[in-house]
N, C-alpha and C positions, 0 to 999 in steps of 0.2 A: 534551617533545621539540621541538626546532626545525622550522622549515619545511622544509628540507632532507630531515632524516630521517621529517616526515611524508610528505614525498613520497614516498619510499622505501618504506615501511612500505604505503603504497598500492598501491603501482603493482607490487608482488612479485606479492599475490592476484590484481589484474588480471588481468598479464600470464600468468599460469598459467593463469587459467580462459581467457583468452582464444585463447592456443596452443592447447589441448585442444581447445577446439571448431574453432579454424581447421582445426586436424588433422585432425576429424573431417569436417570440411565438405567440405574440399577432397579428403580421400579418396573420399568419395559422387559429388561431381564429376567426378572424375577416373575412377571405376568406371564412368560413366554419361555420357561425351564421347564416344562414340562414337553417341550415339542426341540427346545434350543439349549445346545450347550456352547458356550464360551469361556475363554479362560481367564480367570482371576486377571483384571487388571482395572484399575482405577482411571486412566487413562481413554481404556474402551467404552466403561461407563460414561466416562466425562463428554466422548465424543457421539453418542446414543442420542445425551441427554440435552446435548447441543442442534441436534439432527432435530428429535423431537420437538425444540423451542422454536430455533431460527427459524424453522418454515415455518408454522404455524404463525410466529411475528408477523414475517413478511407478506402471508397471504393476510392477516387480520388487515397491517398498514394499507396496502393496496385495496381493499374492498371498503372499509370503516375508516382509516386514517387513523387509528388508534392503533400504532405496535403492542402493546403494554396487553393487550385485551385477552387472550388465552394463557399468559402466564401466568398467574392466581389459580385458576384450575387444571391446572399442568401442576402445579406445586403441590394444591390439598391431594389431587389425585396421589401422586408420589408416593406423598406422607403417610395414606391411611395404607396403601402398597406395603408402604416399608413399614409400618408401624406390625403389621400383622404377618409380615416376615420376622420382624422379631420378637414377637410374640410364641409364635412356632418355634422360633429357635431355642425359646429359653427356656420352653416347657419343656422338648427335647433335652436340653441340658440337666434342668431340673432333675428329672427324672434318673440321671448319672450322678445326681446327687453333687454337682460340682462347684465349687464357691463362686460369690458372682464375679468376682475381678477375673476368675478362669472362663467365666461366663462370657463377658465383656470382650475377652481376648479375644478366645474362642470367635466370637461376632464378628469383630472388627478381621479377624485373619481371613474371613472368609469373603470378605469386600477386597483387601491389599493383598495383590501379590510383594513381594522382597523386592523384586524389580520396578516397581513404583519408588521405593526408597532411595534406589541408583537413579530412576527416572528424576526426579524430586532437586537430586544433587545435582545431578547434568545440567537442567533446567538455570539453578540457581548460577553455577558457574558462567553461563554466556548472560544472565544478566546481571553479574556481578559488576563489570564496569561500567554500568549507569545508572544504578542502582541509587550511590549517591545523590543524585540529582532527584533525586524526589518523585513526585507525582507532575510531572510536566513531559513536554514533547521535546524528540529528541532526534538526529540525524545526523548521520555522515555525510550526505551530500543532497537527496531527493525532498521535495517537498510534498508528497504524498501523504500524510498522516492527517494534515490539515481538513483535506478534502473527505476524509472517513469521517473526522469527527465530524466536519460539517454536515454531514447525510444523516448523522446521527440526531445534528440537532432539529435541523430538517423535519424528520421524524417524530422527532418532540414536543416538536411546536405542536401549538391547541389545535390549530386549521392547516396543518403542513406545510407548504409548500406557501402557498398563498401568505402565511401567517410571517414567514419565514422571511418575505421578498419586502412584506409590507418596514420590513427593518433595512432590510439588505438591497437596495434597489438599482445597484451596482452591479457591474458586469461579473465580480465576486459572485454575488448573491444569485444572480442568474447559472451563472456555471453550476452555482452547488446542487442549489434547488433543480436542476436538469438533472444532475450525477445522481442525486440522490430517490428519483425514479430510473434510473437505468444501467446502476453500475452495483457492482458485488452487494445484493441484498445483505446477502447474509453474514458476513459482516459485519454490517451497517446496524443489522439484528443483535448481534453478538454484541456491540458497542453499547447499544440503546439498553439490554437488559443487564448490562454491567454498571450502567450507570443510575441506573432507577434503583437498581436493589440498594447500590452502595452510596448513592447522594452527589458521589464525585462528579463531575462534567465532565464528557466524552472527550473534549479533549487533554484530558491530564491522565488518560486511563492508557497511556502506550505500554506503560513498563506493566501494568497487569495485566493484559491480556495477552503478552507475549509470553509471560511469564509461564501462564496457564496453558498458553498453545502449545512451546517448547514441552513443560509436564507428559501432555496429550503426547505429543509426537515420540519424545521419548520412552514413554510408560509400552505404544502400540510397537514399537518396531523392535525394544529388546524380547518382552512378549513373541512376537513373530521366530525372532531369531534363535532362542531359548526352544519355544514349544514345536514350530516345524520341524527345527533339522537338530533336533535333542544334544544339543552341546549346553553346556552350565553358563548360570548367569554370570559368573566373570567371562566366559569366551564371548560371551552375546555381546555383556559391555563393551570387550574390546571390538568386536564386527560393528557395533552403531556409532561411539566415541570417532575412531578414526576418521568415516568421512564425514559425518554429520560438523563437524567442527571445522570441516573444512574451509578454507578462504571465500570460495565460492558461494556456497547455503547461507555460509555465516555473514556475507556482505549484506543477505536478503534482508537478516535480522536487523543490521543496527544502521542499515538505510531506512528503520523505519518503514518495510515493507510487510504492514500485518495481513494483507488478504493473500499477499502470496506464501507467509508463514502459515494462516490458517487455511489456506488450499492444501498445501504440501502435509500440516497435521492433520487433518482430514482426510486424506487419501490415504496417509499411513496407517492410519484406522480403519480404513475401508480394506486394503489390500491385508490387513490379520484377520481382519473380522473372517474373510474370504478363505486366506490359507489356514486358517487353524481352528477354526468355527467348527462344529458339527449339529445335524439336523436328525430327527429321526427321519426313517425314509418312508413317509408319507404325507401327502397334502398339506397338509398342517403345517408339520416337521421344513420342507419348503419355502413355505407360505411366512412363517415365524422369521428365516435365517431371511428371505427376503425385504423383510419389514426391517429389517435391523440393518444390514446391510444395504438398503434403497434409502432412510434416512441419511444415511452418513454419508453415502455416494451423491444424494442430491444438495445435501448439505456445503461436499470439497466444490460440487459444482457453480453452486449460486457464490463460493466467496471468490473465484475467480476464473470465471467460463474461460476465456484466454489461454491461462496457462494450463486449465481440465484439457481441453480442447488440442492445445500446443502439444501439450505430451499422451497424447490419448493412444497414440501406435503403443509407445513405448510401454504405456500404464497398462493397456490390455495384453501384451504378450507379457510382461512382469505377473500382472494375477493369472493366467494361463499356466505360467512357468513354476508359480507356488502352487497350483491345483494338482501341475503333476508329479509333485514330491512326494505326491498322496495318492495312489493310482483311484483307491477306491474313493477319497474325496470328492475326483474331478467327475467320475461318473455320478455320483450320487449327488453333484453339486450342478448338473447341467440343468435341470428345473429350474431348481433355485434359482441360477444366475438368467436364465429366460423372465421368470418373476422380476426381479430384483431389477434389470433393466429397464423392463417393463414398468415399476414401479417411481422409478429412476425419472422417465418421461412424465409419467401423470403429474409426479412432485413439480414435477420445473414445467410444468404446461403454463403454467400462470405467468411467468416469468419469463418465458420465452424469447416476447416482445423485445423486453430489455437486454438480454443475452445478444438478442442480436444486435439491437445495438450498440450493443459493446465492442460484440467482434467485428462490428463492420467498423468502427472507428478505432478498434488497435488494428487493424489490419491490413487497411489501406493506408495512402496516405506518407508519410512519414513513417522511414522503418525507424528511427530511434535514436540514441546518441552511443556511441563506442564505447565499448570495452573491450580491451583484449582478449580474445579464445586461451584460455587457460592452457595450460597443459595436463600429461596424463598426472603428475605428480599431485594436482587437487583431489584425486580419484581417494586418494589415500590422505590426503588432509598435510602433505609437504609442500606445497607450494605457497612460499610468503609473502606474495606479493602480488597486486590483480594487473601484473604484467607477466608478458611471456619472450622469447626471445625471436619472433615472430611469427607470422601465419604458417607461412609454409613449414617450416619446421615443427610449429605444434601438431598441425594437420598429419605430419610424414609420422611423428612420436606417438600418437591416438594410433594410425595405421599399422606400426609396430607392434603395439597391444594388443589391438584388438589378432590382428595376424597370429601373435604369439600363443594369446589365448584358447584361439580356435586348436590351435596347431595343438598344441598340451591335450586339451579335450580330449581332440580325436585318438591324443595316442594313449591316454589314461582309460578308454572307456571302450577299450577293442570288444568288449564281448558285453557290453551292454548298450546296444545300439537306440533304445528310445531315450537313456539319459543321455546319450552324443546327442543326440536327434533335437533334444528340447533344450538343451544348455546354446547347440546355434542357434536355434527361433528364438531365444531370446536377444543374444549378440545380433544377429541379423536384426532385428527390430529396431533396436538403440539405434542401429548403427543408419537404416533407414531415416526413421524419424529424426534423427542428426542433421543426414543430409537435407530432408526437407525445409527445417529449418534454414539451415547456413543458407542453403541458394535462394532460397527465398529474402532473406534479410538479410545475407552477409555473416561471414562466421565472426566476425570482431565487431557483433552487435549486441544491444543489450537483449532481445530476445532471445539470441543464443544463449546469451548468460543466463537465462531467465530457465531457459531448457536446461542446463547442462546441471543447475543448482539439484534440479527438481532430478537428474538423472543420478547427482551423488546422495542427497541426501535417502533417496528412495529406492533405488538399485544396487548401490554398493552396498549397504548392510547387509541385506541378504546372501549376495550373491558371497561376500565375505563369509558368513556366516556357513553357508552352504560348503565353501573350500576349506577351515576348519571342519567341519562333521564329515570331510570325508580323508581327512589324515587320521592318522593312527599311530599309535605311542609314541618312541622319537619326533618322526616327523611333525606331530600336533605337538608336541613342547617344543620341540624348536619355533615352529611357528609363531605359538604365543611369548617366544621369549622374544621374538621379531615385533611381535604386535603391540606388548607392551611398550618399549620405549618409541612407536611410531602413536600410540596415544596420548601418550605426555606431551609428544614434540606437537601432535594437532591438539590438544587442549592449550597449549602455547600461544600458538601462530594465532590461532578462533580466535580465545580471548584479545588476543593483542590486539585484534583490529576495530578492542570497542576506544582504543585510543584515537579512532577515524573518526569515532561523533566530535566533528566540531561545532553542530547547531545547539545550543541548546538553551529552549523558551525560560527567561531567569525566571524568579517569585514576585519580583516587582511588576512581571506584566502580567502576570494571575492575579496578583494583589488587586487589580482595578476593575476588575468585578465585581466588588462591592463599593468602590470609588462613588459617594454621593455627590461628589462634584459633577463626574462624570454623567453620572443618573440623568441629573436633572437638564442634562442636555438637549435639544430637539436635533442637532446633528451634530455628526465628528469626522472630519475627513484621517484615513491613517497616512502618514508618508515617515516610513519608520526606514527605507531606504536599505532594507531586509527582506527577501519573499517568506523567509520563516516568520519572522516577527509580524510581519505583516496581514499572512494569512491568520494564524492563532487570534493579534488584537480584533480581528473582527470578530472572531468567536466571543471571543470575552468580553468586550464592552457592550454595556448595556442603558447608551445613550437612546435618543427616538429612533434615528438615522444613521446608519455606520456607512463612509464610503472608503474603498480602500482606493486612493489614488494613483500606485503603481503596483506595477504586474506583479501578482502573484502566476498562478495557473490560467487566470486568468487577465485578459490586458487590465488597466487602470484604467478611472474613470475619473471624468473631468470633476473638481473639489464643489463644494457646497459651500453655504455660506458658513457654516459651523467653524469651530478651533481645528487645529491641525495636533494631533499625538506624534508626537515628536523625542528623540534623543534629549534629553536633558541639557546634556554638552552642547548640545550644536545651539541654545538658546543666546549664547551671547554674542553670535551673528549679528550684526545691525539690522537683517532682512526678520526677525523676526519680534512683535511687540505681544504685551498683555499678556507674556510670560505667569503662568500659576504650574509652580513644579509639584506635580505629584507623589513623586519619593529619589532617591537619588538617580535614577533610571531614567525615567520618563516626565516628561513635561508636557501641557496644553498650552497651546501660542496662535498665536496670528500670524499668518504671514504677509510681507510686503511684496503683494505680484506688480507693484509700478516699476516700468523697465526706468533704465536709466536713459538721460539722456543720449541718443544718438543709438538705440536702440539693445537690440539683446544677442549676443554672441553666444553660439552653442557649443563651441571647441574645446576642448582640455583647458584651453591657457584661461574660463571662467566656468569651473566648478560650480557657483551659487545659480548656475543658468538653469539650473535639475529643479530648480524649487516652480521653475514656469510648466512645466515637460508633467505629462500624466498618460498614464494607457501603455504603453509597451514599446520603452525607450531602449535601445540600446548602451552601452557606455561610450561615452565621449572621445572621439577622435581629433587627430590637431588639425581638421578642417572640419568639422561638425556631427550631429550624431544621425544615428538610422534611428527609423521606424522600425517597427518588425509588423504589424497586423494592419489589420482594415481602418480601422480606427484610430487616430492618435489626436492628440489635445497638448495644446499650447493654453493657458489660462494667462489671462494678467489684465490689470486695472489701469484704466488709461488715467492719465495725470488731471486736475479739473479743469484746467483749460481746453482741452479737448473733447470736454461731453458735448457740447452746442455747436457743434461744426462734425462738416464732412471729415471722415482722415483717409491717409491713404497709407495703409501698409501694404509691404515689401516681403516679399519670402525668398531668400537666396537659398539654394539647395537645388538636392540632383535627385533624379529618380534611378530607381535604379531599372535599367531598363537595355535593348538592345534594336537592331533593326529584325531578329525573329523573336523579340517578346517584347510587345510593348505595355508600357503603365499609363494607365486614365489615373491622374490625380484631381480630383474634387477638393475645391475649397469650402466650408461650411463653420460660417460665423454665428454665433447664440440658434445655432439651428437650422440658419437659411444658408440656399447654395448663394455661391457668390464669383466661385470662378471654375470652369472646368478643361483641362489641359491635357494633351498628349503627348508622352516622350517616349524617343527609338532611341533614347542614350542616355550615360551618364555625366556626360557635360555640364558643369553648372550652370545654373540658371539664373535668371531672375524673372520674378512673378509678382506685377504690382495690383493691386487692388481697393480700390474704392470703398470704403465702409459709409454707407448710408448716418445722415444725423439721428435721421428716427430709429436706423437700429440700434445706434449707441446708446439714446436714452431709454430704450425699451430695455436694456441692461444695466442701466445704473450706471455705465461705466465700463463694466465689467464684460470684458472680453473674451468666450472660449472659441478658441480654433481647432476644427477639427479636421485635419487632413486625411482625408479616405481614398484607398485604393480599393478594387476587386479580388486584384490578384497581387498579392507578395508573392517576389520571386526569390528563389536561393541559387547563390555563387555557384554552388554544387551541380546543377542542373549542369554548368557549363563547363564543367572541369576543376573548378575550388575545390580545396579541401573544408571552406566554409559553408558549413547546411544554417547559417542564420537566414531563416525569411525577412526580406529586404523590402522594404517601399518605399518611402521619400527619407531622404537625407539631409535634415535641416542645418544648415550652417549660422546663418542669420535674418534677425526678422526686424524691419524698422515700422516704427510708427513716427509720424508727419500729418500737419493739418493736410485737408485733402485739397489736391489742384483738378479732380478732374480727367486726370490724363491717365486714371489705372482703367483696370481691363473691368468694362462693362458685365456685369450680372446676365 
């Protein structure tokens, strides 16, 4: 497809999900103007109307199994809303006697603010370099995308979960169907009614609902910056531009990280709704700004309790610190937010369950995988690269700032002692919740990362914003003559790093989704030898039985009797027969698991050894590879001479172990235990065993090995800079008719 018609192809899902929820938004609005005022913004509609759906989904999914079930009368509701809002409006106008195209306008102005059209543009900008690529999945580095859609489909299915496994019967399919009761519903929600309105499959829907989240985020925080601290929509632009585009936020984006983009838009909605909302002052007046504000708040929650959770010091003294830009706000606004939290719980009562165990599993356990602590230069969207010049040094450079900051404060605000007052509680806050972070997980972790994104994208605008509105002539044009060329330079840097997506799912593995070869399959093993390709093909094929044989998120599982989906290229292997290519891309084959003679070698120096290896293989070493999980599978087909006799294989390998950590390895052939062994080292070994005649024939032949430990251990525990989880290290494995002399069952 051209760039043209991928634009096209995008912007149809958009703009559907996005009407829906404007609809719904601005009909709650519009139910609730007579007690609530809020300011023009398409954005805070969008994110109302989101509030309004996704829990409603969620709670429908969870009790009925049907997500889809309240959207239909969420929509007519909407409609007859807005239909009779502009009805009023135009008799109103009518009666000014005004043409209808001024009619029309008239209408439409009073939905968009100007700052939706800046918002609109922003948006477009960071997903302009991936834009090309269509309607498919896309990444810099993480394979997280996979796993939403899968929840989405999850959800979709007739019988859920159950319906779901009945295809997917794979340690894949388990993982999902798990995830998808207990990780960021709403989300999950958001995926599900993007994809039913617009026909598309959840997983080809990354680039529009980023699209739409970025709009939202953008639309609420120039809004914020604009309406709180009354500077003009070009100062605001420049206060959001600068760090929103920053390296940091903007990695969140095109790693394919949509629940922590629809967390962080969410919250930016939450936090205007808050600073610039007004109620009248009573019950109602209240009770209105609470309802409005308690959707959206329950909404950022359910798409990513973790990082709600993570930066929750930070996020509360942040809406504290815009209440009190408004003295009479924060007073008249303290019901409300008693409501509004209140509100907040009830919403996510249902949900609870899975909240936690979410954050019981990001939060034990493995802190994560590294990334460098930034520096202050990301604050401001200069920093070009996700390195820094090292810890300490970043750490002493944040200390400078924040020191300098304080110091400026104090000296700028001698006779106004409650803006001193509130401008530290907020710096003290950040600078808290920082710390909790780092020493909890290490500041050169990705958690950090995760905080600090959520710290630029949502704390610097304002607080930007705030230090423009409080210069004056010169000083504020110099400023922006400062500001301007540090927005160009971070609209720069942002964009550049959509030159980091190097995943990306082609048309040819979409294209077999309607594949009747495929169809009419009863199973398909994948070994695409890709965690992206891999995870996606499962989604998309629509054989009887899909197994994905290596690790995606989750380990691999031992193959089926089905074809193997395969790289095209790799077909003219000799290991592979009954080649049927599907398009240039992708092929169905057979594989040849008969070892050679004298057995199967796992080391670098025989590459074709991968085609035996399933479940969560490391890469190959020049003395053999690691396991990493519980689980790991060896498959292959013994030669015909060997079905009618005893055999005796051979497992050469090490565990990885110590004399204060030792490994139990279980041997476990077509299901049955067969050997069980204890190591206090990593010495190689050798482990011979006995294969029964009746188990061979009870397999046909066919061989799975599964090597199990309890516990993988990692190097790191003991001073490595290696956190791979380690279990047996298979070097080499023989098979021989059997004498007898392996190690008894």
């Amino acid at each position: 497809m051209g760039f043209v018609s991928n634009v096209f192809a995008i912007a149809y899902p958009a703009l559907l999900l996005g009407i829906y929820m404007i609809a719904v938004g601005l009909a709650i609005e519009i139910a609730l103007s007579g007690q609530l005022k809020l300011p023009r913004s398409l954005g805070i509609a969008m994110a109302i109307g989101a509030g309004a759906t996704v829990i409603p989904m969620a709670f429908a999914y969870r009790l009925t199994g049907d997500a889809m079930l309240p959207v239909l009368p969420l929509g007519v509701a909407a409609l007859i809303i807005f239909l009779i809002y502009l009805i009023n409006s135009g008799r109103i106008l009518l009666r000014n006697r005004t043409a209808p195209w001024q009619r029309i306008a008239a209408g439409f102005s009073r939905l968009a603010a100007p700052s939706d059209f800046i918002a609109a543009i922003a948006a477009v900008l960071i997903i302009l370099p991936v834009i090309g690529f269509g309607l498919t999945s896309w990444t810099s580095g993480t394979n997280d995308f996979p796993s939403y859609a899968g929840s989405a489909q999850v959800w979709m299915s007739e019988a859920g979960a159950s319906d779901f496994m009945t295809r997917h019967t794979d340690a894949f399919g388990a993982g999902l169907a798990n995830r998808a009761n207990s990780e960021k519903p709403m989300v999950t929600a958001l995926l599900v009614l993007a994809s039913e309105i617009s026909g598309v499959p959840p997983y080809q829907l990354l680039t529009p609902i980023m699209l739409v989240l970025l709009f939202m985020l953008f639309s609420a925080l120039l809004i914020l910056c604009s309406k709180l601290f009354m500077i003009s929509n070009f100062s605001a632009t420049l206060a959001v531009i600068i760090p929103t585009f920053s390296i940091v936020p903007i990695s969140r984006v095109y790693d394919a990280q949509i629940g922590q983009v629809a967390a962080v838009a969410l919250l930016a909605c939450f936090i205007t709704v808050i600073g610039t909302g007004s109620s009248r002052k009573t019950w109602g007046g209240s009770a209105a700004f609470a309802v409005v504000a308690g959707l959206i708040g329950a909404a950022a929650l359910g798409s990513n309790f973790t990082l709600a959770i993570g930066s929750g010091l930070m996020l509360s003294a942040l809406a504290i610190w815009l209440l009190l830009q408004r003295p009479g706000n924060f007073r008249r606004h303290l019901l409300a937010a008693g409501m509004c939290a209140a509100l907040i719980l009830i919403l996510s009562g249902p949900m609870l369950d899975w909240y936690y165990f979410s954050y019981h599993l990001q939060s034990t356990g493995e802190a994560g995988f590294d990334i460098p602590f930034a520096s202050p230069l990301a604050a401001i969207g200069q920093q070009v690269f996700l390195v820094s010049s090292g810890l300490k040094q970043a750490l002493l450079s944040w200390c400078i700032v924040f020191v300098t900051v304080a110091a400026i404060n104090w000296a700028v605000f001698p006779y106004y002692g409650r803006e001193r007052i509130t401008n530290i509680f907020i710096l003290v806050a950040v600078a808290i919740n920082a710390s909790i972070i780092g020493l909890k997980f290490g500041w050169n972790n990705y958690a950090m990362h995760k905080w600090l994104g959520v710290f630029i994208a949502l704390c610097m605008p304002p607080i930007l914003a705030y230090i423009i509105s409080r210069l004056r002539g010169r000083w504020r044009i110099a400023a922006i003559s400062i500001a301007v060329p540090l927005a160009v330079s971070s609209i720069a840097i942002g964009t550049q790093r959509g030159s980091s997506v190097t995943s990306v799912i082609p048309q040819d593995l979409l294209d077999l989704q309607d594949d009747a070869r495929i169809s009419a399959l009863d199973a398909i093993n994948i070994k695409l030898g890709n965690i992206h390709e891999n995870s996606i093909a499962a989604l998309v094929l629509n054989s009887g039985v899909v197994t994905v044989t290596e690790q995606t998120y989750a380990s691999g599982t031992s193959p089926t009797n089905g074809p193997f989906l395969v790289h095209a290229e790799q077909t003219s292997s000799k290991q592979y027969s009954n080649v049927i290519k599907l398009n240039d891309t992708y092929a169905l084959a057979s594989i040849d698991d008969t070892p050679d003679e004298g057995g199967i070698d796992f080391s670098t120096d025989n590459p074709d050894a991968r085609r035996f290896l399933s479940g969560k293989w490391y890469e190959s070493e020049s003395w053999g590879t690691w396991s990493g999980d519980k689980d790991n599978y060896v498959s292959l087909d013994l030669p015909p001479n060997l079905h009618n006799t005893d055999v005796a294989m051979t497992l050469i390998g090490r565990a990885f172990a110590n004399d204060k950590a030792a490994q139990t390895i279980r041997i476990l052939v077509n299901g049955v235990l067969l050997s069980t062994k204890n190591y206090t080292n990593t010495e190689m070994d050798s482990l011979k065993i006995v294969l029964p005649r009746d188990l061979i024939q009870s397999g046909e032949g066919r061989l799975t090995v599964d090597i199990q430990t309890d516990n993988p251990l990692s190097p790191s525990a003991f001073g490595s800079p290696d956190k791979r989880l380690l279990a047996f290290g298979l070097a080499r494995l023989e098979i021989e008719a059997g004498d007898k002399n392996g190690t008894a069952p």
